[in-house]
VOSE-298835 format. One line per field, with one value per atom (N, C-alpha, C): atom name; residue number from 0; x, y, z. Coordinates in Angstrom, 2 decimals. Each point is the difference from the previous one (the first is absolute). Layout:
dovex = c(CA/...)
selum = c(NUM/...)
xx = c(X/...)
yy = c(Y/...)
zz = c(Z/...)
END
This chain:
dovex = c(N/CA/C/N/CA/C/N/CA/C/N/CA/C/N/CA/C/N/CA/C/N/CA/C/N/CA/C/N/CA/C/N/CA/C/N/CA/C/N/CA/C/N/CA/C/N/CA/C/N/CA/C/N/CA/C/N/CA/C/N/CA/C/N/CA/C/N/CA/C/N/CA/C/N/CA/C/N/CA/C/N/CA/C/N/CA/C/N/CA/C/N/CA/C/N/CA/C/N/CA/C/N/CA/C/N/CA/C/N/CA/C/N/CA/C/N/CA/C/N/CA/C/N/CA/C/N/CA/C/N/CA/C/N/CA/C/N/CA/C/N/CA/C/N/CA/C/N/CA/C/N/CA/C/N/CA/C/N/CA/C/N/CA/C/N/CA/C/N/CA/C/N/CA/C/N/CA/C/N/CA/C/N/CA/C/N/CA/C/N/CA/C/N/CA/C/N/CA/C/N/CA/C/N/CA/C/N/CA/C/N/CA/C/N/CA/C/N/CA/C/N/CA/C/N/CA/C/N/CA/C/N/CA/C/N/CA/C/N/CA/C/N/CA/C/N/CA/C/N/CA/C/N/CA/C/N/CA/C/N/CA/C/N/CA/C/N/CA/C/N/CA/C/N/CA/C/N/CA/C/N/CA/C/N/CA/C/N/CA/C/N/CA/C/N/CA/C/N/CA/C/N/CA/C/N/CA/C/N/CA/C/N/CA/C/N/CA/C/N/CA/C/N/CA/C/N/CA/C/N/CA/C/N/CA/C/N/CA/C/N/CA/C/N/CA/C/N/CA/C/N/CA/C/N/CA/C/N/CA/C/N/CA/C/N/CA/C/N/CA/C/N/CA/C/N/CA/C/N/CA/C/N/CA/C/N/CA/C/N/CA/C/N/CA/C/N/CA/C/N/CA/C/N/CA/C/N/CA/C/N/CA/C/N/CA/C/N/CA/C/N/CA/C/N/CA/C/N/CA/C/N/CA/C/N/CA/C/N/CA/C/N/CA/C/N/CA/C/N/CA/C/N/CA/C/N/CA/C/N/CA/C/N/CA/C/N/CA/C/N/CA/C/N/CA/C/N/CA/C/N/CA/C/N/CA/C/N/CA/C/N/CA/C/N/CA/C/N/CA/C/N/CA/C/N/CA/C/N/CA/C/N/CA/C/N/CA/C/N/CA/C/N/CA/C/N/CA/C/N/CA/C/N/CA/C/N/CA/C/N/CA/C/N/CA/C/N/CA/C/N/CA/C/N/CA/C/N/CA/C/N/CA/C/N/CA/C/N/CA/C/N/CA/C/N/CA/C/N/CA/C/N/CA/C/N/CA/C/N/CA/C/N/CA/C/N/CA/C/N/CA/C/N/CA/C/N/CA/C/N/CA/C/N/CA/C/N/CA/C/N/CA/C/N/CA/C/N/CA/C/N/CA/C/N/CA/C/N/CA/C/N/CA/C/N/CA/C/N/CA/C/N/CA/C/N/CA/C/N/CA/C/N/CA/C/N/CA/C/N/CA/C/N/CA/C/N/CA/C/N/CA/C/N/CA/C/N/CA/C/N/CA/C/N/CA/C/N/CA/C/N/CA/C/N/CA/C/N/CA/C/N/CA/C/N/CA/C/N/CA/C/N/CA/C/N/CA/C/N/CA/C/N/CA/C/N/CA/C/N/CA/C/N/CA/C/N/CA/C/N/CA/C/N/CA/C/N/CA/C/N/CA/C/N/CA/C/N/CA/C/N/CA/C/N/CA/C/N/CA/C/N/CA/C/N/CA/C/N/CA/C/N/CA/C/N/CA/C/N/CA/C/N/CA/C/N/CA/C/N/CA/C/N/CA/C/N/CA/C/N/CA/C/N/CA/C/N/CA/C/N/CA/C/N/CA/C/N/CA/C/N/CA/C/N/CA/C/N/CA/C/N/CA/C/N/CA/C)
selum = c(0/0/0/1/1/1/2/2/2/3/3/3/4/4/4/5/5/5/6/6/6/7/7/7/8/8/8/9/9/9/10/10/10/11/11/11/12/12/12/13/13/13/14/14/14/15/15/15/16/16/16/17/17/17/18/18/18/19/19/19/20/20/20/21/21/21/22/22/22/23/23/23/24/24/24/25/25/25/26/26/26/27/27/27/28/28/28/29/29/29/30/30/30/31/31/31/32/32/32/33/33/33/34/34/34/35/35/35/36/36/36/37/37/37/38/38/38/39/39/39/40/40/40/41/41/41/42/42/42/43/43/43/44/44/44/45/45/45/46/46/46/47/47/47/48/48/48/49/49/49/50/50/50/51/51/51/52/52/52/53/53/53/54/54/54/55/55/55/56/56/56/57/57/57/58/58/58/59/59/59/60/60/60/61/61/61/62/62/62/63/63/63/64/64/64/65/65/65/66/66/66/67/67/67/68/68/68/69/69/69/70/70/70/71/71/71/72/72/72/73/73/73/74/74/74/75/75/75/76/76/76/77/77/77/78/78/78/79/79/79/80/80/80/81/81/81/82/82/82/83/83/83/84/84/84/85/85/85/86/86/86/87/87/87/88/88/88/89/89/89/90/90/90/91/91/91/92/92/92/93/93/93/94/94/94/95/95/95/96/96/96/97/97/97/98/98/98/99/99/99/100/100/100/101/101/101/102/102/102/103/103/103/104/104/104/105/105/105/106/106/106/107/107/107/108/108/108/109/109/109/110/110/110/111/111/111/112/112/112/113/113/113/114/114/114/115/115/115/116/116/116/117/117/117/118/118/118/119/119/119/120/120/120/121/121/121/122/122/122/123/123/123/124/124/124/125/125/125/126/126/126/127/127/127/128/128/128/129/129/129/130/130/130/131/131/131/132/132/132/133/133/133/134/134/134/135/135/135/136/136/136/137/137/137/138/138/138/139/139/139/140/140/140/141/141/141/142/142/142/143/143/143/144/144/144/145/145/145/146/146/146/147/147/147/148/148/148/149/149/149/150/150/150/151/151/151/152/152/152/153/153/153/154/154/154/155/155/155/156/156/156/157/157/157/158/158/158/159/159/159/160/160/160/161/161/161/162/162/162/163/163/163/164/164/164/165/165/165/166/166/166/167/167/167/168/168/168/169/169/169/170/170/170/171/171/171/172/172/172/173/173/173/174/174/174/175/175/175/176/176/176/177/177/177/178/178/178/179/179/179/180/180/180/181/181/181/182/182/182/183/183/183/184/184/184/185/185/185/186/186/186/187/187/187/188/188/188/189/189/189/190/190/190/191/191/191/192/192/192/193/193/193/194/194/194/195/195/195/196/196/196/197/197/197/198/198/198/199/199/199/200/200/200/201/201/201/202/202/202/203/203/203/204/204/204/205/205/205/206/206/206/207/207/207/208/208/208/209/209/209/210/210/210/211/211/211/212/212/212/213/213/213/214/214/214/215/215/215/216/216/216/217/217/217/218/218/218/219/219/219/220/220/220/221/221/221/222/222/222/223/223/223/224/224/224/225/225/225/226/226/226/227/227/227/228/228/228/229/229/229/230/230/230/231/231/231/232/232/232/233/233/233/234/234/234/235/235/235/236/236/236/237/237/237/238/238/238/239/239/239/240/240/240/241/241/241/242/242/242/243/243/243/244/244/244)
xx = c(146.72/-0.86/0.76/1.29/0.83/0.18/0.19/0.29/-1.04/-1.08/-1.65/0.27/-0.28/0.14/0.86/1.25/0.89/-0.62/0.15/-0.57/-1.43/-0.67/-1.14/0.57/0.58/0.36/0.84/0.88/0.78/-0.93/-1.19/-0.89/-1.15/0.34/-0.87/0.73/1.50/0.87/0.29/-0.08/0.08/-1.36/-0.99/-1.27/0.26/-0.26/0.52/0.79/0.74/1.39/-0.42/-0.68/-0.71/-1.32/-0.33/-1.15/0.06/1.25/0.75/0.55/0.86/0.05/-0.67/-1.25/-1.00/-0.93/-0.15/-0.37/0.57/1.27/0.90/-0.25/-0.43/-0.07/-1.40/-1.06/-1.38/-0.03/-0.99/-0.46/-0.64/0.32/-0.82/-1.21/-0.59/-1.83/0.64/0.61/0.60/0.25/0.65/0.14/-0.53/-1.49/-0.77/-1.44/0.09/-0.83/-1.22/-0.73/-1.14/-0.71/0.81/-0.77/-1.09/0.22/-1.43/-0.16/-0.21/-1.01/-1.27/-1.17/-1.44/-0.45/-0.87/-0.95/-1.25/-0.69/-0.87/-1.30/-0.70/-0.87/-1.43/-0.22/-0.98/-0.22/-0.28/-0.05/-0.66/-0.57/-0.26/1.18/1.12/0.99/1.18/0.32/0.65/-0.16/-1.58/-0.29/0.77/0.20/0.69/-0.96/0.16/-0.91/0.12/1.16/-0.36/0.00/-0.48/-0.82/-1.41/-0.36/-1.51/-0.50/0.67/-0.23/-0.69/-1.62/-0.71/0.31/-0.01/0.19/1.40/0.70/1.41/-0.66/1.16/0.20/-0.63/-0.64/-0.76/1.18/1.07/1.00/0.59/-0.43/0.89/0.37/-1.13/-0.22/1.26/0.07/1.46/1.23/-0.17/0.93/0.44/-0.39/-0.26/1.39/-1.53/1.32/1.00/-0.16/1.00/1.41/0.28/0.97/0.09/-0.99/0.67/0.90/-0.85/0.77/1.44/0.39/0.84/1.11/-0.21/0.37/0.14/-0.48/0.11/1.46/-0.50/1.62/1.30/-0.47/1.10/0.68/-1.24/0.52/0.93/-0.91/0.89/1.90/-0.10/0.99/1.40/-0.72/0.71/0.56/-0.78/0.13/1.05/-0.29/1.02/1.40/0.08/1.51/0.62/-1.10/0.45/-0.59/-0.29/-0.18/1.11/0.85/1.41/-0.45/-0.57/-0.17/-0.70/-0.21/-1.08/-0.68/-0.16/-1.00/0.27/-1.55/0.64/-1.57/-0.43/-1.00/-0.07/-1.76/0.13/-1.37/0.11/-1.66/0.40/-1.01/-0.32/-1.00/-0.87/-1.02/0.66/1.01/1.24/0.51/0.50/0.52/-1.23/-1.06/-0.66/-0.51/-0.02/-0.50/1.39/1.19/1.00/-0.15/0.22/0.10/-1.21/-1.50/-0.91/0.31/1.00/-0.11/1.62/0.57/1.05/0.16/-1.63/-0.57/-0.57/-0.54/0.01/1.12/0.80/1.20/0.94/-0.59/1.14/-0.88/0.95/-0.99/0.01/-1.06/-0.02/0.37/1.05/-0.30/0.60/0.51/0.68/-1.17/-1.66/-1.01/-0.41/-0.03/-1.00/0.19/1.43/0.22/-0.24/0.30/-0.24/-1.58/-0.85/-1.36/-0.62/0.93/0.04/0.06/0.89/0.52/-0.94/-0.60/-0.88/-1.24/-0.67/-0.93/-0.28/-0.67/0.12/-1.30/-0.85/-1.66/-0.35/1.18/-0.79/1.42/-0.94/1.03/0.48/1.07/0.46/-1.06/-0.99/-0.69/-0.99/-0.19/-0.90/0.81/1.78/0.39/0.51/0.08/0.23/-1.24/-1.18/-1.25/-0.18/0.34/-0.40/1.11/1.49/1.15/-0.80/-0.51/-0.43/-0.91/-0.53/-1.15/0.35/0.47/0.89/0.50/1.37/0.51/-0.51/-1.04/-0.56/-1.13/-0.93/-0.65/0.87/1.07/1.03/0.24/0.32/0.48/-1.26/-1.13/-1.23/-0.45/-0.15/-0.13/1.06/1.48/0.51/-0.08/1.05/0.10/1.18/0.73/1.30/0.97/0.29/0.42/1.29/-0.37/1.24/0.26/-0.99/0.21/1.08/1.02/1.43/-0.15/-0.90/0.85/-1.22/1.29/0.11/-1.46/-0.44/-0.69/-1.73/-0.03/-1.18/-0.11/0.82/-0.05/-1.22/-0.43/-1.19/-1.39/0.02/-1.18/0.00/1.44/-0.15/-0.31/-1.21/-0.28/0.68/-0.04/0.87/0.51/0.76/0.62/0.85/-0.20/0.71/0.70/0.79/0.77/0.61/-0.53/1.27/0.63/1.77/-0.03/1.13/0.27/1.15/0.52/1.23/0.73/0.82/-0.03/1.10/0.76/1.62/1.17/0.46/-0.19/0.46/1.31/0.56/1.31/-0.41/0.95/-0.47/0.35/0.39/0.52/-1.18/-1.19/-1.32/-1.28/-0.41/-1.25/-0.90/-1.34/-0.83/-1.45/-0.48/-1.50/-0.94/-0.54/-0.89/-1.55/-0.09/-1.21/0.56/1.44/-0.13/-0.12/0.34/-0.15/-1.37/-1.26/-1.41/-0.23/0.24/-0.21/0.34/0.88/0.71/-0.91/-0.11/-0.68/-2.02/-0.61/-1.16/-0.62/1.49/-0.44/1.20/1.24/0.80/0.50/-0.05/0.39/1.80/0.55/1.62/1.02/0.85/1.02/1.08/0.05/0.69/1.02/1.01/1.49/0.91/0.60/0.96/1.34/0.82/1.45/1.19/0.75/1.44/0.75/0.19/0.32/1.13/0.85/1.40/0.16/-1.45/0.91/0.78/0.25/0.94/-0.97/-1.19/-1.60/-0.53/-0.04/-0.90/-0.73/0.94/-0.26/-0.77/0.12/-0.38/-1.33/-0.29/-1.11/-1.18/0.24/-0.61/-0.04/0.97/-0.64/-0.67/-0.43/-0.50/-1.78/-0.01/-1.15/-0.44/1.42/-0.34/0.27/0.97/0.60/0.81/0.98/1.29/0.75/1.43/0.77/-1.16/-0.83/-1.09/0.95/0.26/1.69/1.09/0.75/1.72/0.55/-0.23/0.73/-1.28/0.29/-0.84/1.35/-0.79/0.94/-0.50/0.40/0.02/-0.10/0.13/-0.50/-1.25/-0.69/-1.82/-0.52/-1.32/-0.53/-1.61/-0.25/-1.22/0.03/-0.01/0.02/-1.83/-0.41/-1.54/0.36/-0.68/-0.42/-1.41/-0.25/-1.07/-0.46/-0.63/0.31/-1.87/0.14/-1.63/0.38/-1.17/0.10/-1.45/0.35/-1.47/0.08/-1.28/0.07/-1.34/0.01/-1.01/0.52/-1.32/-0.09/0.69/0.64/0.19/-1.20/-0.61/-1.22/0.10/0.94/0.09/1.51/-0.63/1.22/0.92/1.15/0.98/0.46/0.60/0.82/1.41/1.27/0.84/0.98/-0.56/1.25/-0.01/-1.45/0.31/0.71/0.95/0.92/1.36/0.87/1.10/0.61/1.55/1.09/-0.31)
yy = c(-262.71/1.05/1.32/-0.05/1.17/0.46/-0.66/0.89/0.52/-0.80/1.04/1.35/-0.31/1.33/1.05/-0.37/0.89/0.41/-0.24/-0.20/0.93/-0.08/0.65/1.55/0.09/1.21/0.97/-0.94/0.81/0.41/-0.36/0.52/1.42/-0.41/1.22/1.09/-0.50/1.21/0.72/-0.74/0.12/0.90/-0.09/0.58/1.12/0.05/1.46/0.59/-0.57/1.40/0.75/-0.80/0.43/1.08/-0.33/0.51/1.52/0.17/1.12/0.78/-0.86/0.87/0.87/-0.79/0.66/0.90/0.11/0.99/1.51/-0.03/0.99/0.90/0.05/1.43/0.18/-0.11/0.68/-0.45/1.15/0.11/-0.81/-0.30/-1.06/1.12/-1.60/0.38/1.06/-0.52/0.96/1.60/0.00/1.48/0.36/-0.53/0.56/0.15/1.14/0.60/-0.21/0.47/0.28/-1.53/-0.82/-1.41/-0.24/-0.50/-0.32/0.77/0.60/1.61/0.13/-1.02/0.39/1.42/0.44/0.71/0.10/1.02/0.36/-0.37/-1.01/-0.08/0.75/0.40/1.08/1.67/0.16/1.06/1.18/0.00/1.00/0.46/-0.48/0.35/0.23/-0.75/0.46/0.74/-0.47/0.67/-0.46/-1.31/-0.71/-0.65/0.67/-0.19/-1.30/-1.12/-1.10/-0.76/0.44/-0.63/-0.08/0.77/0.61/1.27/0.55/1.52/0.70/1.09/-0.29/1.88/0.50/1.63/0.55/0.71/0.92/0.47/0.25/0.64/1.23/0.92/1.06/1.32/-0.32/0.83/-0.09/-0.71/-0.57/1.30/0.72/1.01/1.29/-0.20/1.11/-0.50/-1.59/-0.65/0.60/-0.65/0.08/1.14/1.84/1.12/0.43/-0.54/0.24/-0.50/-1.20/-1.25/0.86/-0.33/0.94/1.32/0.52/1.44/-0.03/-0.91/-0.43/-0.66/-1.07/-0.51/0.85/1.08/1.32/0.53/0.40/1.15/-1.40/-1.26/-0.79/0.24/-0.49/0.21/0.75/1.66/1.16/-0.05/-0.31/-0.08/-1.07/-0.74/-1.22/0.21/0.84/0.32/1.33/0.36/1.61/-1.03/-0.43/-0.90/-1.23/0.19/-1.18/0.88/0.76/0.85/-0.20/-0.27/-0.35/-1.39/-0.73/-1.09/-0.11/-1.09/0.18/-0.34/-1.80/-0.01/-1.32/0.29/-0.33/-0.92/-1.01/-0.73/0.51/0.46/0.39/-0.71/-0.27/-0.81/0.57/1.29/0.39/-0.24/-0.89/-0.90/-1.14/-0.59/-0.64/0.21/1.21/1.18/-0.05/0.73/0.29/-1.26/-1.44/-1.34/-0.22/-0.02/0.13/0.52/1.43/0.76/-0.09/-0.17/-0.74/-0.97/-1.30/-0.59/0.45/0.37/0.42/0.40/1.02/0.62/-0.92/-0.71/-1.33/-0.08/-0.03/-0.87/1.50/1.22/1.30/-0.24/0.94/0.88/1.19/0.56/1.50/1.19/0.68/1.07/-0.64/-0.91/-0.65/-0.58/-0.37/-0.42/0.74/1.15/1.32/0.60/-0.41/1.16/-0.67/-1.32/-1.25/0.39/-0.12/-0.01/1.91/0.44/1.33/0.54/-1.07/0.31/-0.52/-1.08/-0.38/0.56/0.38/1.06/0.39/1.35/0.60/-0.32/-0.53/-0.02/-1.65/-1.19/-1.31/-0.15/-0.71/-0.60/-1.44/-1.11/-0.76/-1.40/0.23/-1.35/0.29/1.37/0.36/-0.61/0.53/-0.09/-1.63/-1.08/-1.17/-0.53/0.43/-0.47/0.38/1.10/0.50/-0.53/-0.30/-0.26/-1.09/-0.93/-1.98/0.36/0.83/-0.24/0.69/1.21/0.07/-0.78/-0.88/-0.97/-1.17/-1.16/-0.53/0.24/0.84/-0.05/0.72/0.24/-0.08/-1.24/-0.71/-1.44/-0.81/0.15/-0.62/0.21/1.03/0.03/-0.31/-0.55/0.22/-2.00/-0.10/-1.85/0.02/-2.05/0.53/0.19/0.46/0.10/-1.24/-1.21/-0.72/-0.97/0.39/-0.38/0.83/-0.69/0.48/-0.62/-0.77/-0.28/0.64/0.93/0.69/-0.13/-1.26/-0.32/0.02/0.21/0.17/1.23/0.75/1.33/0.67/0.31/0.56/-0.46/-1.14/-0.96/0.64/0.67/0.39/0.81/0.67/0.70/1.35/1.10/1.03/-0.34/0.15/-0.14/1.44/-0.34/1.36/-0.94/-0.16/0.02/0.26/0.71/0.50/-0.65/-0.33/-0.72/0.73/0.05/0.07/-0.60/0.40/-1.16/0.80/-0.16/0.45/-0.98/0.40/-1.00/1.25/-1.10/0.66/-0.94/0.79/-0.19/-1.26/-0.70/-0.85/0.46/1.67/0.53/0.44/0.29/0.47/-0.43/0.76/-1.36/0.92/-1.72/0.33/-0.21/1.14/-0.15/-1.21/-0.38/-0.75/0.92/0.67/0.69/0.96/0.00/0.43/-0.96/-1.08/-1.53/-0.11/0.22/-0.34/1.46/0.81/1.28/-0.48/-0.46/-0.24/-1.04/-1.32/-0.67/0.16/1.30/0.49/0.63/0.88/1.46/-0.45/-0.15/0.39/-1.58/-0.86/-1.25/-0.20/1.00/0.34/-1.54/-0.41/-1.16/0.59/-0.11/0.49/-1.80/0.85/-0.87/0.68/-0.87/0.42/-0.72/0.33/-0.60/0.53/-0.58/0.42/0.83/1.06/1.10/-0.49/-0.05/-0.50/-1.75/-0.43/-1.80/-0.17/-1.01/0.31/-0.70/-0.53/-0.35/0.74/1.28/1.02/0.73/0.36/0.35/-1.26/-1.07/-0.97/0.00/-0.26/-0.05/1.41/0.96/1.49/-0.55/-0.68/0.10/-1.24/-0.71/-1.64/1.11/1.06/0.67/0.51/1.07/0.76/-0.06/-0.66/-0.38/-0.14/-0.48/-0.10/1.22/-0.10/1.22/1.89/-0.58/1.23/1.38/-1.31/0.49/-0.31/0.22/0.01/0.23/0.73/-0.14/0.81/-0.35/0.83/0.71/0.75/1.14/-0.39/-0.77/-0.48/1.22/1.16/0.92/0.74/-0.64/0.60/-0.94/0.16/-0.96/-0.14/0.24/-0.21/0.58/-0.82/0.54/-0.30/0.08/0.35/-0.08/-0.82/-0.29/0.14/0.58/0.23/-0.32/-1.38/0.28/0.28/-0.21/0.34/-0.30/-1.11/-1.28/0.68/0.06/0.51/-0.39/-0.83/-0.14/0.06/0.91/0.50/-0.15/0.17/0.00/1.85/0.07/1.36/0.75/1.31/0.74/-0.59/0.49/0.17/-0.90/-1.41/-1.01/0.45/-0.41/0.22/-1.73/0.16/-1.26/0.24/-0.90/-0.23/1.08/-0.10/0.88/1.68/0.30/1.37/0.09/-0.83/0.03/0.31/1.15/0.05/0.15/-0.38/0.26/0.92)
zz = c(-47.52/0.54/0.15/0.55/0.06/-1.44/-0.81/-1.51/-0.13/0.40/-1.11/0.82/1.62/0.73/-0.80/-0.02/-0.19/-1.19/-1.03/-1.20/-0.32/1.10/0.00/0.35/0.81/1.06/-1.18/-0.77/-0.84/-1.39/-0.31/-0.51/-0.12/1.82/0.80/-0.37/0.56/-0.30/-0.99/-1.25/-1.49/0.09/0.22/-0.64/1.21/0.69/1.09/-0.17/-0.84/-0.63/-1.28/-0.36/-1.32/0.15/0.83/-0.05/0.73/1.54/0.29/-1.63/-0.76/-1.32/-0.42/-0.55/-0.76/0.59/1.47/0.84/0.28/-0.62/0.89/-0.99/-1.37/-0.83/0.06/1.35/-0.35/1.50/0.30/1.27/0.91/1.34/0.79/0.16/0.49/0.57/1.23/0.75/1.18/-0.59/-0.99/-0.73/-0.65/-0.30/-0.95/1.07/0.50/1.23/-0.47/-1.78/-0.20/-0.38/0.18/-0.87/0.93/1.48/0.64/0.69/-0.34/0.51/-0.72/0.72/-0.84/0.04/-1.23/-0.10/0.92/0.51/0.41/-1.08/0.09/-1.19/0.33/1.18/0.27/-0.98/-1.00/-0.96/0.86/0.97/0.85/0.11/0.68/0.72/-1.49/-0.64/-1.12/-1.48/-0.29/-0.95/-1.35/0.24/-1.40/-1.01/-1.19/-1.09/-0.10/-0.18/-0.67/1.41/1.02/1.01/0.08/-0.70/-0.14/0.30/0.01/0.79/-1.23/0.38/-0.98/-0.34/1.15/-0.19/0.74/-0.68/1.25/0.72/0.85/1.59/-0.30/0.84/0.01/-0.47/0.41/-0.18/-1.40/-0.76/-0.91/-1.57/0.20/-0.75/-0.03/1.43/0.54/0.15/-0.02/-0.38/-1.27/-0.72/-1.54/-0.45/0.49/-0.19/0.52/1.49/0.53/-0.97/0.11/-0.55/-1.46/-0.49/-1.70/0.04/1.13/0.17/-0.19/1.58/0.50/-1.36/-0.95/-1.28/-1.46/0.24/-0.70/0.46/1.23/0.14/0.42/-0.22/0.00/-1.16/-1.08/-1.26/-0.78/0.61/-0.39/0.60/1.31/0.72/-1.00/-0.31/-0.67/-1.44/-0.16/-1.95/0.14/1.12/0.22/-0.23/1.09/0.42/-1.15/-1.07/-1.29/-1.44/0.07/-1.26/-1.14/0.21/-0.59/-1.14/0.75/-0.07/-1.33/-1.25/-0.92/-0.09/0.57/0.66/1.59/1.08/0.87/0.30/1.66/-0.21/1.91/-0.19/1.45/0.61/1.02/0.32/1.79/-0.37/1.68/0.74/-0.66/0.59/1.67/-0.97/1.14/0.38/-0.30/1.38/1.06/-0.28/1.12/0.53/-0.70/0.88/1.12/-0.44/0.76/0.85/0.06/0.63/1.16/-0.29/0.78/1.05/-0.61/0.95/0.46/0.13/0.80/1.48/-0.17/0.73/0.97/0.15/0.84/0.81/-0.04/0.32/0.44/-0.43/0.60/1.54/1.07/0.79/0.13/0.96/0.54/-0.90/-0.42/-0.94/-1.43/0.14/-1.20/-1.11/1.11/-0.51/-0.56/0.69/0.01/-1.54/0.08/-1.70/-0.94/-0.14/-0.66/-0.82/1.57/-0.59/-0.62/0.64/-0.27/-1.52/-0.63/-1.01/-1.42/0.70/-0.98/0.17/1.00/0.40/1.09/0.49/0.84/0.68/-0.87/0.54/0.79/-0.27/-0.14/1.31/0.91/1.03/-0.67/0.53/-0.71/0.03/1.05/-0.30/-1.73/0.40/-1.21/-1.73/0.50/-1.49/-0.52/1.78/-0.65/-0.33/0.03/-0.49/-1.61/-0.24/-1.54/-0.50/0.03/-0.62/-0.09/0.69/-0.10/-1.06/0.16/-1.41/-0.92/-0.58/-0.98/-0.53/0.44/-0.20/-0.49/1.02/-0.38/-0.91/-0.39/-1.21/-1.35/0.01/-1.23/-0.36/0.60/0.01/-0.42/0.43/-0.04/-1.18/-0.37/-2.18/-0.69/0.59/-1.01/0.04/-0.86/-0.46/0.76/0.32/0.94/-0.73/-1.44/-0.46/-0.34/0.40/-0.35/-1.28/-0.49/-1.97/-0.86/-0.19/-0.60/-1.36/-0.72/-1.32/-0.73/-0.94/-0.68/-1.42/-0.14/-0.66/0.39/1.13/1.13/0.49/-0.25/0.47/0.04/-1.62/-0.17/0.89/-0.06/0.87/1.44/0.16/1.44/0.17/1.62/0.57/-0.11/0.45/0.63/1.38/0.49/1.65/0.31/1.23/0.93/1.13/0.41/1.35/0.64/1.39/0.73/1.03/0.19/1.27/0.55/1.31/0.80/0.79/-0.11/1.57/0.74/1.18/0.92/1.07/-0.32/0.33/1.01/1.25/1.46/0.30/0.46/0.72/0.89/0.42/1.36/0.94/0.82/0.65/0.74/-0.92/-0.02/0.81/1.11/0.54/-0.84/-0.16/-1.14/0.69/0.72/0.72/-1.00/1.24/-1.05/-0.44/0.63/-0.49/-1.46/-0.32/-0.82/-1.48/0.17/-0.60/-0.46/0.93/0.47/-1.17/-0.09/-0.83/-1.21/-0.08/-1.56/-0.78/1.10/-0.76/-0.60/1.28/-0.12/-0.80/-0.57/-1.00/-0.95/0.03/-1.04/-0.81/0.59/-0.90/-0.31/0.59/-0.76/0.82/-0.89/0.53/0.92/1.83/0.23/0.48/0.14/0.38/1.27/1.00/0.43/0.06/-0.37/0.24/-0.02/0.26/0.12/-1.25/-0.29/-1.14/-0.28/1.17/-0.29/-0.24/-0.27/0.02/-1.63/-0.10/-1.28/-1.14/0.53/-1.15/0.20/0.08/0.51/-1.32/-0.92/-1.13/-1.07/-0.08/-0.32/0.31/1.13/1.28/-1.30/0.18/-0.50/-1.39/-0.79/-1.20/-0.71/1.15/-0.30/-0.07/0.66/0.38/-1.47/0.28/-1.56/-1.27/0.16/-1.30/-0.52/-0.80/0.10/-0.83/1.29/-0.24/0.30/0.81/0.32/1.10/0.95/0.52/0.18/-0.16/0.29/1.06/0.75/1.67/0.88/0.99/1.53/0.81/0.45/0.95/1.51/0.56/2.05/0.81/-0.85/1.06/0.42/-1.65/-0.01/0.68/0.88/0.48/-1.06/-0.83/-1.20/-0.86/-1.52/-1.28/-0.49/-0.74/-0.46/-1.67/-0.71/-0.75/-1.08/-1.05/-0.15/-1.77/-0.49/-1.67/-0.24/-1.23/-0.59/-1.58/-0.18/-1.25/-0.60/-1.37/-0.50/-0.87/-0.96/-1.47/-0.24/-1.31/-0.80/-1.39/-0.76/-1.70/-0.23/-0.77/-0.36/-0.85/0.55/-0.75/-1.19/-1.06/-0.96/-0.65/-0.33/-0.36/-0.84/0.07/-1.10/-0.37/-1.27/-0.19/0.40/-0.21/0.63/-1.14/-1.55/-0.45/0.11/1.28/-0.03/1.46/0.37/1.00/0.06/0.04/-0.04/0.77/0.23/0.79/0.54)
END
């Protein structure tokens, strides 16, 4: 009876060391803030298309110019500072969803400019309502885009996706109402952990991807993340030998 015990116990131990292994290069449930954080499925209150939400927010119109405005003189701003460049890939759509929900989570004048910046006319409940439906009815026409072989391509849909993540320091307290925002209007993967652990970088690119990063700096307390996946038919096809170096 003592051998099975033992026997058993040194099994436990065997599979608990293993399983600590394979844990340590990706994030616990504990550090991955946004996993159970439900949605608001009331479309009154969020205005999420692939909830059912049948018309936008009344504001959504000034949404609209405001935000372009705003993604205009980003643009310009951006092309000044990379003009050099020959060519470069800019999506200020995810700037301003970012930047949206950030604003959540700033306070007092830090909010103010935040929402300031993306417009002057829409207070922030107004702009996490139009960002949710923006967002979600992009997503809602498009396909999820996860058909990769090459031979199926054509068969596939058009897709658009935008996602973000933000990696907080663990130095950082993380309101929960700003959690309750994220998961209502913006959908983005947030994380908190230790910058300096020595899986830390590991941890970030089990997220994004490998070699996405190479080191963290322990003295920022949040980096922000932002990609955008698109595939379409080209207007006007070419074959492969009018492709050159």
């Amino acid at each position: 009876m003592k051998r099975t015990i033992s026997a058993l116990l040194c099994a436990g131990l065997i599979a608990a060391t293993f399983t600590a292994c394979s844990s340590a290069d990706s994030f616990s449930d504990k550090e991955n803030l946004s996993k159970n954080v439900e949605r608001n499925s009331d479309t009154e209150t969020t205005f999420n298309y692939s909830d059912g939400a049948v018309s936008a927010p009344t504001e959504y119109n000034s949404y609209s110019s405001e935000v372009s405005d705003f993604e205009l003189k980003l643009f310009r701003n951006y092309y000044k500072n990379n003009s050099d460049k020959k060519s470069f890939v800019f999506a200020p759509a995810n700037t301003a969803l970012t930047l949206g929900l950030l604003a959540n989570g700033a306070a007092k004048q830090s909010q103010t400019n935040i929402v300031n910046a993306l417009s002057d006319e829409l207070v922030l409940d107004s702009e996490n309502q139009c960002s949710s439906y923006f967002q979600s009815r992009l997503k809602a026409f498009s396909s999820d885009g996860t058909n990769t072989d090459e031979n199926d391509k054509n068969s596939e849909k058009a897709y658009v996706k935008l996602n973000q993540s933000m990696f907080f320091n663990d130095t950082v307290d993380i309101r929960k109402n700003f959690l309750k925002a994220n998961a209502d209007f913006y959908g983005a993967n947030i994380f908190r952990f230790v910058f300096s652990d020595e899986n830390a970088v590991k941890k970030v690119n089990s997220v994004l991807g490998e070699n996405a990063v190479t080191s963290l700096d322990n003295s920022n307390n949040l980096f922000c993340t932002s990609t955008s996946d698109i595939y379409d038919e080209w207007l006007n096809a070419y074959e492969k030998d009018a492709v050159a170096d």
